[in-house]
Backbone bond lengths (Angstrom), bond angles and torsions (degrees), N, CA, C in turn:
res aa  C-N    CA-C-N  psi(-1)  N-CA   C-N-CA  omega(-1)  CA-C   N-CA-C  phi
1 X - - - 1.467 - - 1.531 109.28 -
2 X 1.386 125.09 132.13 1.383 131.98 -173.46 1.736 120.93 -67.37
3 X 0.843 112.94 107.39 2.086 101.49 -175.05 1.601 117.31 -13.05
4 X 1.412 96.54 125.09 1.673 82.89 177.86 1.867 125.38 -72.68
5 X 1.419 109.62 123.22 1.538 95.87 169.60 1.320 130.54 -14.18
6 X 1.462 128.77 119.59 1.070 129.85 150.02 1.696 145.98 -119.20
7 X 1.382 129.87 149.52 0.873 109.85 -167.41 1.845 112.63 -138.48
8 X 1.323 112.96 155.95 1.772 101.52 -175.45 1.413 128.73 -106.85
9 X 0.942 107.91 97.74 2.092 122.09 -177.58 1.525 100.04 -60.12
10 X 1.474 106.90 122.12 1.769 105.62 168.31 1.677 98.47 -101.04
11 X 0.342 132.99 127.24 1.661 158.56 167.09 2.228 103.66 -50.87
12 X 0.788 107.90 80.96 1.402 85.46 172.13 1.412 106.15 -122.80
13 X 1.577 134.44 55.05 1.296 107.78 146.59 1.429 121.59 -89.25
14 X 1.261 144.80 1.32 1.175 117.47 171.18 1.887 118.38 -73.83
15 X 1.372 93.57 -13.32 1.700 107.97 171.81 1.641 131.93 -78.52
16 X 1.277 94.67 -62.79 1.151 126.63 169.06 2.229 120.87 -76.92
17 X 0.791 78.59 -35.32 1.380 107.50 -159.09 1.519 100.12 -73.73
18 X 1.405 136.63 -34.14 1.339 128.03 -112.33 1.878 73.44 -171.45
19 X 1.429 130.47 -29.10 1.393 118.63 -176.60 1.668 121.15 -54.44
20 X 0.991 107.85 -56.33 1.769 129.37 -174.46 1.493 112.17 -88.17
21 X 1.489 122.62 22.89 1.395 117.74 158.45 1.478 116.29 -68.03
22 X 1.373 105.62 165.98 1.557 89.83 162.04 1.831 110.86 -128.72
23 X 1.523 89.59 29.42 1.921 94.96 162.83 1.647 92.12 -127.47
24 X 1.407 88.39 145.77 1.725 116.63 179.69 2.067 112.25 -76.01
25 X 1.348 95.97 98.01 1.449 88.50 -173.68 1.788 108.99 -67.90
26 X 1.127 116.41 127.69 1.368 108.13 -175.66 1.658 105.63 -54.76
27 X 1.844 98.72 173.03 1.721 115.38 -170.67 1.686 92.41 -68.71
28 X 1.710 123.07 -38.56 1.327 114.13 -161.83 1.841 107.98 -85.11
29 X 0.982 119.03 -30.69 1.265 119.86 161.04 1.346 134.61 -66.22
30 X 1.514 101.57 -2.96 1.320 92.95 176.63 1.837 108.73 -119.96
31 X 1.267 118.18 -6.80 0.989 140.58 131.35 1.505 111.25 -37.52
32 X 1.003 113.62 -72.81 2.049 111.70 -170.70 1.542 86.87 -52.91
33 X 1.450 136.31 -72.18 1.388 153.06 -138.20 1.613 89.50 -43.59
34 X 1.699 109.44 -62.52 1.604 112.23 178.48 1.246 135.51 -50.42
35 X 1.279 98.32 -45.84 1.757 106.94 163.25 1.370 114.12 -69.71
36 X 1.111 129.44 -14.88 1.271 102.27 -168.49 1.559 74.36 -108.08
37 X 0.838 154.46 -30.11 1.718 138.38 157.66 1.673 120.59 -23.46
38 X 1.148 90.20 -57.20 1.446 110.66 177.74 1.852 110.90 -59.18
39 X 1.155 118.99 -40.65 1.157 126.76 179.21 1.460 116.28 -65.76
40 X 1.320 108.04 -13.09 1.619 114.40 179.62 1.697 111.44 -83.55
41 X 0.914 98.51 -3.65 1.625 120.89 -175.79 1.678 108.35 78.32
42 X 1.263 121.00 31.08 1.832 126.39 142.10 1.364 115.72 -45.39
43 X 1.773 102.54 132.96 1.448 80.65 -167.29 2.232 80.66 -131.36
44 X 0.688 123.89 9.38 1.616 131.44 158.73 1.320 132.91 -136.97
45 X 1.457 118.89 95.80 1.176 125.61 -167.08 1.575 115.84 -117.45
46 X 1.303 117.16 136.81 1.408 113.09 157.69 1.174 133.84 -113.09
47 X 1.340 108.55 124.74 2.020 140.62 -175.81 0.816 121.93 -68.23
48 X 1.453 133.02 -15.56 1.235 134.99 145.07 1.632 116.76 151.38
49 X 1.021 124.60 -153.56 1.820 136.12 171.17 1.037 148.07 -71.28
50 X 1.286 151.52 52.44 1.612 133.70 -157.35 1.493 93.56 -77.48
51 X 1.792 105.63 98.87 1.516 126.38 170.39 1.386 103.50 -153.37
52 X 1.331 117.64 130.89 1.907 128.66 -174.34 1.557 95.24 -23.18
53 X 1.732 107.29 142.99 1.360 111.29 140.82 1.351 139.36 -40.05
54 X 1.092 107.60 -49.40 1.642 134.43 162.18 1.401 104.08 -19.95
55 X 1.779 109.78 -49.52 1.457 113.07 -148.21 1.615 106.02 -105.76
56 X 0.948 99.17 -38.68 1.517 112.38 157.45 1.285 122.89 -146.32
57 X 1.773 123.58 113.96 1.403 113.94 -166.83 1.579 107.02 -94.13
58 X 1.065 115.42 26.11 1.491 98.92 173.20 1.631 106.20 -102.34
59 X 1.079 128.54 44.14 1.276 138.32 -155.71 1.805 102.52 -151.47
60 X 1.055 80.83 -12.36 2.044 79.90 -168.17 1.595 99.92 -72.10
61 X 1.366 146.58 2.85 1.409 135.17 -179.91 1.824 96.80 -103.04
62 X 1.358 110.32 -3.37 1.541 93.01 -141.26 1.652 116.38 -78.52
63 X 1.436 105.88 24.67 1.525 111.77 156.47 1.216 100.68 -86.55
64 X 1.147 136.91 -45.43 1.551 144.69 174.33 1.660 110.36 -33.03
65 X 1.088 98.39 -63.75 1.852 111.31 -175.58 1.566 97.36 -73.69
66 X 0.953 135.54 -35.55 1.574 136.27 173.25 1.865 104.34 -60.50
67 X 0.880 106.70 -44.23 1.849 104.87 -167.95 1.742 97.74 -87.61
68 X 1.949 119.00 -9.53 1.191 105.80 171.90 1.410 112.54 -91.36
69 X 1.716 121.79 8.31 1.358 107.57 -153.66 1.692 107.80 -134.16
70 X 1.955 94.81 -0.85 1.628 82.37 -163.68 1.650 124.61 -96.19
71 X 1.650 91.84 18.48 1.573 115.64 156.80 1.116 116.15 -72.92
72 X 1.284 136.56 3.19 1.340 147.27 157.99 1.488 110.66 -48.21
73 X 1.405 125.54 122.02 1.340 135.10 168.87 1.541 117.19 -107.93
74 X 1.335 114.58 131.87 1.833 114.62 163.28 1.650 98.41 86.30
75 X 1.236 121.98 24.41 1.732 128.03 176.69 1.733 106.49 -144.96
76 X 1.238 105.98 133.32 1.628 106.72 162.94 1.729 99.35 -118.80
77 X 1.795 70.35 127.12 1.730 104.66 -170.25 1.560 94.56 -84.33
78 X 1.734 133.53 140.13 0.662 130.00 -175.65 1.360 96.90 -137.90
79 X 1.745 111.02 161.52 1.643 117.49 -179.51 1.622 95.33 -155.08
80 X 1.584 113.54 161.91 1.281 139.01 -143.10 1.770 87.27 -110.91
81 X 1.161 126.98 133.82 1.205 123.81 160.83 1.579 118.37 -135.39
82 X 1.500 134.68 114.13 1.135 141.26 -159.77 1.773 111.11 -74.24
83 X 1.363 109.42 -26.09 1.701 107.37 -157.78 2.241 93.51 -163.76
84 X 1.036 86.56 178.15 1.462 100.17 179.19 1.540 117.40 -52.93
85 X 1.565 93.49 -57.50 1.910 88.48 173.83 1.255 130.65 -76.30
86 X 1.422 120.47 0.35 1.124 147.21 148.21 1.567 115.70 -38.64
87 X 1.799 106.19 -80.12 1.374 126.27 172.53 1.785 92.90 -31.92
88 X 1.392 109.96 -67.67 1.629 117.46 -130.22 1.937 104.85 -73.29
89 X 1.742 102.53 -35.94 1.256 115.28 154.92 1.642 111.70 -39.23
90 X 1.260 118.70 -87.90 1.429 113.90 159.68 1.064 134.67 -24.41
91 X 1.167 155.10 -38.54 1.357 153.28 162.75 1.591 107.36 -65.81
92 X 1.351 110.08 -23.34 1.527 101.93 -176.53 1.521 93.71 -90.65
93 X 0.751 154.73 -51.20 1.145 123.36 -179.31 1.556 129.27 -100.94
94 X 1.229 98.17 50.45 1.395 122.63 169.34 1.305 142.55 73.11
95 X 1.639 99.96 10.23 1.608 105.29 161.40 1.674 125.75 -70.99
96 X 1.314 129.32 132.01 1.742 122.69 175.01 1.388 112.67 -108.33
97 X 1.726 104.37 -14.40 2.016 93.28 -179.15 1.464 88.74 -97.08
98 X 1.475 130.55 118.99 1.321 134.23 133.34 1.661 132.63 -68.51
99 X 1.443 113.10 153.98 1.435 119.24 175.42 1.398 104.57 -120.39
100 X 1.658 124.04 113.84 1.132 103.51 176.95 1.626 108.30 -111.92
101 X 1.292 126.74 129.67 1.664 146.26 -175.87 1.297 125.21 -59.80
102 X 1.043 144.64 97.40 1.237 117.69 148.19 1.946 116.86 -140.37
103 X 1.575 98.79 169.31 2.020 99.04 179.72 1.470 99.77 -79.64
104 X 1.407 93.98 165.15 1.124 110.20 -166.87 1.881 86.13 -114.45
105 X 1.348 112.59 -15.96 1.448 121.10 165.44 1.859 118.22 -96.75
106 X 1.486 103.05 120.50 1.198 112.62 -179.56 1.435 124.52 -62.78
107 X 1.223 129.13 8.84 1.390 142.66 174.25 1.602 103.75 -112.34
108 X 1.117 135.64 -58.22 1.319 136.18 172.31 1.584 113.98 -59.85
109 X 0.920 95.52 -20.77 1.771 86.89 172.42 1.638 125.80 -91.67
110 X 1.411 88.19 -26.10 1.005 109.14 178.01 1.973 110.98 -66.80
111 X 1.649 96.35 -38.50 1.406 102.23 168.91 1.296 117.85 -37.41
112 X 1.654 86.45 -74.87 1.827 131.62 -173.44 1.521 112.91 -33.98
113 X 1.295 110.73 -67.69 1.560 127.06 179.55 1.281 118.74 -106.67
114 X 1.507 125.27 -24.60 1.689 113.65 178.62 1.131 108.96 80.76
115 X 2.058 113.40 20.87 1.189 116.60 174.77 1.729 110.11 -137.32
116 X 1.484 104.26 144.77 2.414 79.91 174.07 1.300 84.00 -82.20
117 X 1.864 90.46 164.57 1.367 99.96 149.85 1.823 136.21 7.78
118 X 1.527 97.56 -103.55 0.951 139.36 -170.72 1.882 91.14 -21.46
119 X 1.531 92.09 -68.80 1.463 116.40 -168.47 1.597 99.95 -46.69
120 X 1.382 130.14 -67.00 1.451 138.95 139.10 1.339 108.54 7.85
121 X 1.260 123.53 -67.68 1.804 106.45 -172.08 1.412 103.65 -93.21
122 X 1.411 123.17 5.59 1.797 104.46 167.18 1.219 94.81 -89.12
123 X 1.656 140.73 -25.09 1.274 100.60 164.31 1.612 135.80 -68.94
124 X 1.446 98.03 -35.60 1.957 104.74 171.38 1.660 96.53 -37.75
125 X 0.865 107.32 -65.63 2.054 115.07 172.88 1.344 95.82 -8.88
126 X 1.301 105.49 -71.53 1.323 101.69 -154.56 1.783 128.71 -85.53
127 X 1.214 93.90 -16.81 1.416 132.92 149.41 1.440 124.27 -26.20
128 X 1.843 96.47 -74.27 1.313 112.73 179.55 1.795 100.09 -75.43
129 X 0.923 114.18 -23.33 1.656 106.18 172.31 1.390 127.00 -65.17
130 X 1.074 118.29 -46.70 1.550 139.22 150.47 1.248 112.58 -30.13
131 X 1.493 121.21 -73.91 1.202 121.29 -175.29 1.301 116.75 -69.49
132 X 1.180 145.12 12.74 1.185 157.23 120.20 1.393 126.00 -18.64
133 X 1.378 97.00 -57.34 1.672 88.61 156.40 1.516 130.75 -86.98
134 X 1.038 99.08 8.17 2.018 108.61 178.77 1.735 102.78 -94.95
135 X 1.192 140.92 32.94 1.206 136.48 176.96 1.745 119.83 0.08
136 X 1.485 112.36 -40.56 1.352 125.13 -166.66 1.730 104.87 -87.06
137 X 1.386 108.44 3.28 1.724 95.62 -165.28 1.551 101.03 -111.58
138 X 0.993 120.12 176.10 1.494 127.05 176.46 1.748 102.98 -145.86
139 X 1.394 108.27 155.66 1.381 119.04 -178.08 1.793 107.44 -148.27
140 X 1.743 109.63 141.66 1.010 127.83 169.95 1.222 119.21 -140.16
141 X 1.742 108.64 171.47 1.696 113.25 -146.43 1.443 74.90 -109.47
142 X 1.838 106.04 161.75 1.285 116.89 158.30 1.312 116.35 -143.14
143 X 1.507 134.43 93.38 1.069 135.92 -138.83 1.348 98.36 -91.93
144 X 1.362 144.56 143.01 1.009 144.08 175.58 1.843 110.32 -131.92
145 X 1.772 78.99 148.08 1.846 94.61 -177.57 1.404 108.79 76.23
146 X 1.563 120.94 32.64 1.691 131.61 -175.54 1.994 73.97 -88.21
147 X 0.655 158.96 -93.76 1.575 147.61 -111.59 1.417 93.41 -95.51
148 X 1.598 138.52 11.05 1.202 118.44 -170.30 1.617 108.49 147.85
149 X 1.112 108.76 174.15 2.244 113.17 -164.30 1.312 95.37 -158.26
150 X 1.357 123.84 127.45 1.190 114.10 161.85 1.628 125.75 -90.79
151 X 1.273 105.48 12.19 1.810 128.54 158.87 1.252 108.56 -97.97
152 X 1.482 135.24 -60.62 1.077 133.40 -165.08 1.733 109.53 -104.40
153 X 1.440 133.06 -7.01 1.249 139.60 149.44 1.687 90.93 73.14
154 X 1.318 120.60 -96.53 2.400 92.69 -168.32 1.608 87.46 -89.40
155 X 1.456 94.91 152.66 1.486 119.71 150.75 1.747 115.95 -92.59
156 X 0.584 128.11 147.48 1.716 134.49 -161.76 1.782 102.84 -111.62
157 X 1.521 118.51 99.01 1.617 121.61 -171.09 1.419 110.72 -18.06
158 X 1.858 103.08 -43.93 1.555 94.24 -162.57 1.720 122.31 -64.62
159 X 1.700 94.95 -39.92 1.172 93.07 171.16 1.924 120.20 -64.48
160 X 1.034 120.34 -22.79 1.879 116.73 164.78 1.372 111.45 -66.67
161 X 1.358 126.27 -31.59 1.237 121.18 -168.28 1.684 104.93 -110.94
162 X 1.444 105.52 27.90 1.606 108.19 167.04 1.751 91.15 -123.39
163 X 1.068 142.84 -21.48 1.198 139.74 176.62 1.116 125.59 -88.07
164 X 1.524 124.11 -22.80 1.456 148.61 140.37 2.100 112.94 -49.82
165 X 0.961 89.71 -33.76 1.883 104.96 174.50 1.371 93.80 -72.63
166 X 1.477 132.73 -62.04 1.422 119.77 -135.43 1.822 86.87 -97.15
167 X 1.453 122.63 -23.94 1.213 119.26 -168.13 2.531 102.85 -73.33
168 X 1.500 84.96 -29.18 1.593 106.92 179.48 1.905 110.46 -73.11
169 X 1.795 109.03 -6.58 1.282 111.13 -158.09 1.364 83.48 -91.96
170 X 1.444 116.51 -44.91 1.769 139.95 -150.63 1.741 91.76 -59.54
171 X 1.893 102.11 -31.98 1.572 78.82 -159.77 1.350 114.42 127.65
172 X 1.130 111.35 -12.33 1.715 120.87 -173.26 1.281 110.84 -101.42
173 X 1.454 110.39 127.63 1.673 122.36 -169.19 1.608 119.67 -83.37
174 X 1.447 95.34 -25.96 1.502 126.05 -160.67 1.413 114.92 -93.05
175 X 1.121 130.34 113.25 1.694 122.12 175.37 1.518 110.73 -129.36
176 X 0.989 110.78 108.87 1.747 93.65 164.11 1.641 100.83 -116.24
177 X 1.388 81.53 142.93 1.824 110.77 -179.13 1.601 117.63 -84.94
178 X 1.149 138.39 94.93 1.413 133.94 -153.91 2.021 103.12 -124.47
179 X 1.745 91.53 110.24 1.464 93.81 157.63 1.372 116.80 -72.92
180 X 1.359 118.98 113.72 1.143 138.32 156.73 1.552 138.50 -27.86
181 X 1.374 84.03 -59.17 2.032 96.46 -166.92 1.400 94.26 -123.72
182 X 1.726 124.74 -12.84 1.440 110.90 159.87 1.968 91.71 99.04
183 X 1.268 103.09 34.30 1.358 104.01 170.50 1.667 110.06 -89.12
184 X 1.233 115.43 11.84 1.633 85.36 -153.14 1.707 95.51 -118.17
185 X 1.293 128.00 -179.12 1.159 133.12 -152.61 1.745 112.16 -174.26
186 X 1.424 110.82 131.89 1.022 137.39 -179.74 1.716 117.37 -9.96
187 X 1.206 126.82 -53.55 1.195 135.45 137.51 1.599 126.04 -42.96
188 X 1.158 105.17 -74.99 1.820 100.09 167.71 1.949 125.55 -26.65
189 X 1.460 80.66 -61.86 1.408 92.89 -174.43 1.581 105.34 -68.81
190 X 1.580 134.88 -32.90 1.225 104.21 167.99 1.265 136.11 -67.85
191 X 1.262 98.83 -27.12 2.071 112.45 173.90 1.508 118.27 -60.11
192 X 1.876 114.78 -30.50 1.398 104.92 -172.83 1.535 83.12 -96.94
193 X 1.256 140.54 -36.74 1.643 107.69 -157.86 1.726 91.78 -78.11
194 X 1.071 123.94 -39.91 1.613 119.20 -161.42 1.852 102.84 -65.44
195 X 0.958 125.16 -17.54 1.746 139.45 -173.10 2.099 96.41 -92.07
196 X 1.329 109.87 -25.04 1.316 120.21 -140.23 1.949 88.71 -96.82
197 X 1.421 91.45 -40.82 1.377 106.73 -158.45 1.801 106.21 -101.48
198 X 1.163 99.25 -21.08 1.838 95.85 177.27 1.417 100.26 -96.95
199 X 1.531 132.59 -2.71 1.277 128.53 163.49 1.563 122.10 -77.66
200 X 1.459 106.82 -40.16 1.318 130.64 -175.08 1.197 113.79 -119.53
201 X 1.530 132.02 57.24 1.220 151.01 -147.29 1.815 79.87 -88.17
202 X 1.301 149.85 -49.50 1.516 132.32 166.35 1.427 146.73 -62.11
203 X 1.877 88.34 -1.61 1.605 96.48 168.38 1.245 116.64 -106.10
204 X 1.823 116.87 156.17 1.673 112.98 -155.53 1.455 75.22 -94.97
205 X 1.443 124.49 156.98 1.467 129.39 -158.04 2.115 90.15 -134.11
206 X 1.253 120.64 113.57 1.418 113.77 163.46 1.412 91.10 -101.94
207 X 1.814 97.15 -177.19 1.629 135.87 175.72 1.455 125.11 -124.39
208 X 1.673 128.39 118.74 0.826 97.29 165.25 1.744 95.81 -133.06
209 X 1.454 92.04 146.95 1.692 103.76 -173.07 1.524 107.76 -121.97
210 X 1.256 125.94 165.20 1.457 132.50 -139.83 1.882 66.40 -148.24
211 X 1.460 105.61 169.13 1.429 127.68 -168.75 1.576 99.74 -136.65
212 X 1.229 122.60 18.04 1.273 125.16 170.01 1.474 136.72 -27.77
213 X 1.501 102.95 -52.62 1.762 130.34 176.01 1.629 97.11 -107.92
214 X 1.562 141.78 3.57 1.099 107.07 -158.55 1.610 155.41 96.67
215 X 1.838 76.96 -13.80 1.522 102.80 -167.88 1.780 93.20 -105.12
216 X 0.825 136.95 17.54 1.672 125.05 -177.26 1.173 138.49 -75.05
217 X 1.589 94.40 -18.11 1.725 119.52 162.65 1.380 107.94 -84.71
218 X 1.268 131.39 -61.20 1.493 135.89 -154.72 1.510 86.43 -68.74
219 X 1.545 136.91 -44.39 1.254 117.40 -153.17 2.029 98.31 -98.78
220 X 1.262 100.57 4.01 1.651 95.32 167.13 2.116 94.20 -81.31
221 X 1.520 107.03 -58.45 1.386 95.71 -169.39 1.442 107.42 -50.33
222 X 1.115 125.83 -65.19 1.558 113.80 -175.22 1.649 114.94 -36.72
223 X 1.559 107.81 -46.29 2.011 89.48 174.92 1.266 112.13 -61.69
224 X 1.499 117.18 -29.87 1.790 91.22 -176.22 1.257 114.37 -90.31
225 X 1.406 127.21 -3.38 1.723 110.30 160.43 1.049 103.19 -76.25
226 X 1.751 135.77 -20.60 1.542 99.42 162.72 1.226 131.32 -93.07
227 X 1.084 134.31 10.97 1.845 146.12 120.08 1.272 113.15 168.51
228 X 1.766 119.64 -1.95 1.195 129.04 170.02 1.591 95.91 -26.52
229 X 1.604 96.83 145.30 1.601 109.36 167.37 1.650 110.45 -158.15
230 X 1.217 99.43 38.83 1.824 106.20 -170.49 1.654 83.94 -143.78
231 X 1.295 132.44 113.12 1.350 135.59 129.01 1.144 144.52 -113.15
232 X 1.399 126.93 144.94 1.657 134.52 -165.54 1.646 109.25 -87.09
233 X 0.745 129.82 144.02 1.555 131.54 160.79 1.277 114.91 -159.01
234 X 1.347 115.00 -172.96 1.778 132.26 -161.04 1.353 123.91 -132.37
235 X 1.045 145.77 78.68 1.331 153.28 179.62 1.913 105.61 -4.96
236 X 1.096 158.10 111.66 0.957 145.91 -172.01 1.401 123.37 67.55
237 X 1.159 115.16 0.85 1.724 131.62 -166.59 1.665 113.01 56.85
238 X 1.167 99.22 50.06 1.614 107.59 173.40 1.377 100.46 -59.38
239 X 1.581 118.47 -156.63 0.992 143.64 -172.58 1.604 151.16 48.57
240 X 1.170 117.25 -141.91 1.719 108.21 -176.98 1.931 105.99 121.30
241 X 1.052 90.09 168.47 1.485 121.69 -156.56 1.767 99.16 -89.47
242 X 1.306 140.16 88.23 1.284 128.23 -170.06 1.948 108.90 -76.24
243 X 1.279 112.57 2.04 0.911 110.37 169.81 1.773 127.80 -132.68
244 X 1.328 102.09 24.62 1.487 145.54 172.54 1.260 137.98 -143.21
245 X 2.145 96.21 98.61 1.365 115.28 -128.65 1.837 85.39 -76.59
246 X 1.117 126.09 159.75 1.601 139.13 170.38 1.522 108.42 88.07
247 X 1.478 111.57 -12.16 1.545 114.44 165.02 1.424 126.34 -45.57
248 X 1.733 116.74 111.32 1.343 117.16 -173.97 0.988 117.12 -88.09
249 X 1.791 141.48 -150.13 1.303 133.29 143.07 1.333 129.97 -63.96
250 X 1.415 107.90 174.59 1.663 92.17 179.88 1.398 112.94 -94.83
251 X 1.641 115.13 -150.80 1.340 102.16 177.37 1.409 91.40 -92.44
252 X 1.724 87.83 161.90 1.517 95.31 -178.85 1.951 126.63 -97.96
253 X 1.143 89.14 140.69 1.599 82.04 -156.39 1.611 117.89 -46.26
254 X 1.775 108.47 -35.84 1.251 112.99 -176.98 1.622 105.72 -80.53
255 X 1.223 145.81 13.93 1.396 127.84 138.21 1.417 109.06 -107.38
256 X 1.612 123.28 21.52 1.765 103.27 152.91 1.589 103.37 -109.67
257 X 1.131 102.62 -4.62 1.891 86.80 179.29 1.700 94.72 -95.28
258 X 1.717 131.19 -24.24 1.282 106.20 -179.67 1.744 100.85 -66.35
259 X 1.580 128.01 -46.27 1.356 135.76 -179.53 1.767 105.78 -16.91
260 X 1.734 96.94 -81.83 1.373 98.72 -171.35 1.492 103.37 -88.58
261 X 0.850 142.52 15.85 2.000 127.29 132.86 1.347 115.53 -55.52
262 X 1.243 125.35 -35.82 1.153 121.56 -149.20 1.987 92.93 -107.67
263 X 1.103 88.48 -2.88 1.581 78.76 175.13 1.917 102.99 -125.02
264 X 1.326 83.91 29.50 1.941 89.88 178.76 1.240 121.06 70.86
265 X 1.241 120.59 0.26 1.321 111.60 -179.79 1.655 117.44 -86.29
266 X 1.031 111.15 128.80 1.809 114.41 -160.82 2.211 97.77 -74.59
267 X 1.474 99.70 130.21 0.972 117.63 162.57 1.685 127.20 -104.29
268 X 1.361 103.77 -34.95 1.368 117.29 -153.86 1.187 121.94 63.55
269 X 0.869 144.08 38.15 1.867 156.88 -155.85 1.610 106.03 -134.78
270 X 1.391 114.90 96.88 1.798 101.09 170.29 1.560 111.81 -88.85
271 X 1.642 107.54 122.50 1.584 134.52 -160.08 1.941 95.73 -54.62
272 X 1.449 99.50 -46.21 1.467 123.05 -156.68 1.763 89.93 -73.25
273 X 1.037 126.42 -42.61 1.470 132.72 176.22 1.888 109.36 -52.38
274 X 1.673 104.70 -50.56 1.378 102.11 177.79 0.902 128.10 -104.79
275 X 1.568 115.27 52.19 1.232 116.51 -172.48 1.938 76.15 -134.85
276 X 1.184 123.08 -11.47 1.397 126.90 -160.37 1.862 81.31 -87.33
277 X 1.229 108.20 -55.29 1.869 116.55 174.98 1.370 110.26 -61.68
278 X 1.492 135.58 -3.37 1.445 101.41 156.28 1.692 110.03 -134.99
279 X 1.716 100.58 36.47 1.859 102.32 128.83 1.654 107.32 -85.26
280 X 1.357 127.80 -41.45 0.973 93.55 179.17 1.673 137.89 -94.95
281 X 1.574 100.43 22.78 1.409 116.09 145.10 1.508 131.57 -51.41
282 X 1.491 93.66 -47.47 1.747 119.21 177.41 1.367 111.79 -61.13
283 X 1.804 113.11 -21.53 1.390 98.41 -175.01 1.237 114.11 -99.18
284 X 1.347 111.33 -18.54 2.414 118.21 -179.61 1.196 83.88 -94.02
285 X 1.813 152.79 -41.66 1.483 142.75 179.67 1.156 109.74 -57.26
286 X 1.480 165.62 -30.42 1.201 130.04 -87.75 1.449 128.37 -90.41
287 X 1.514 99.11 14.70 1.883 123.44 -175.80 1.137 99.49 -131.63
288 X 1.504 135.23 17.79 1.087 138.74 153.80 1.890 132.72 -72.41
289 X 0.850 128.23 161.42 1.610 122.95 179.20 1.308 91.87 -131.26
290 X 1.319 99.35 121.08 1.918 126.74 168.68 1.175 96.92 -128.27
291 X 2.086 81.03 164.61 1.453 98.37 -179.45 1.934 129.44 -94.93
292 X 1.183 78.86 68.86 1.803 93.57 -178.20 1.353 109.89 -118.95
């Protein structure tokens, strides 16, 4: 019998998921939220931001939730870092997989970070220089607003697949492609990852899709018939873009791991486990709207 398909779910609602509320999930609840993430058999998750309180305060404990979680075995815990003190914050308290952000739209980034583009990968520059001396850490890109802008509305392939070049120059193996505001669609998404991936046949290529229109399932299946094998999702379909106005939740993890279970494709994810994690979403949410 031939190996069964498999594929790898990163887990980002405590990141993503949990950014753009406007109630403060406590340090101990969000602590339980991970572990019991982890218990579903997730094995890449992201914990959240080292970016000012200011900018997002649901992030201000997150050395706190880091020193509750890094007894974690058989998972790489991952976190988002915008700029240098970002990285360096992070490393001190003991994260090594970084995510570093940026648009692939010069108005949204400009939102996002208060930087274009351009400006955006001289810091990765400097980034990837840094971590140079950290031997033990690893870093990946997360390009945002590849399927769409809700300032600038299409992105044009060439420009994704010239920012994917310079992010591939830095050194970075890792790309995930993330609709933003949930513009993108079954067609779309096969043209930029299939253009994305026969150009850059050495970078590992993830997905992350937003459920905005509805489309967050159909346009996950379409990336993995075109060989995508890295997807993002949200525990309950939390999330959204706090600085990308019409941004919904994402997809939710427990209808993409029932999706590809049910079509054999190995996740390692028990469905029945995360569905147990968003009653107890319902109980630290309870003015929240999930996807149950």
């Amino acid at each position: 019998m031939p190996p069964k398909e498999r594929v790898k779910i990163v887990e980002v609602g405590p990141r993503d998921g949990l950014q753009n509320l406007s109630v403060h999930v406590d340090t101990r609840g969000k602590i339980s939220l991970i572990k019991q993430l982890a218990a579903c058999g997730i094995r890449e998750m992201q914990i959240g931001s080292f970016v000012s309180p200011k900018a997002i305060p649901q992030f201000k404990d997150i050395r706190e939730v880091i020193a509750g979680i890094l007894d974690l075995k058989g998972i790489t815990l991952t976190a988002m870092v915008p700029n240098l003190q970002g990285l360096r914050d992070a490393l001190k308290s003991g994260i090594r997989n970084l995510v570093f952000f940026f648009s692939v739209s010069r108005l949204h980034n400009l939102h996002n970070v208060k930087q274009t583009p351009e400006e955006s990968i001289e810091s990765l520059k400097i980034i990837k220089r840094e971590l140079s001396f950290n031997p033990d850490t690893d870093i990946s890109v997360a390009l945002a607003t590849v399927f769409g802008c809700p300032f600038e509305l299409q992105v044009k392939v060439e420009d994704i697949l010239r920012y994917v070049e310079a992010v591939a120059a830095i050194g970075v193996g890792r790309v995930t492609l993330c609709d933003t505001v949930g513009f993108g669609n079954p067609k779309l998404v096969e043209q930029i990852t299939r253009a994305c991936m026969e150009k850059f046949p050495e970078i590992h290529f993830g997905v992350h899709f937003h459920n905005t229109r509805g489309l967050g399932l159909a346009n996950t299946l379409k990336a993995y018939e075109t060989g995508i094998r890295s997807f993002e999702s949200s525990i309950g379909g939390l999330g959204g873009c706090p600085f990308a106005p019409g941004a919904s939740g994402n997809v939710a993890t427990e209808d993409m791991v029932f999706m590809f279970n049910e079509m054999a494709v190995e996740t390692g994810i028990s469905v029945q486990k995360l569905l147990d994690v968003t009653l107890y979403l319902q109980d630290i949410l309870p003015d929240v709207s999930l996807n149950i």
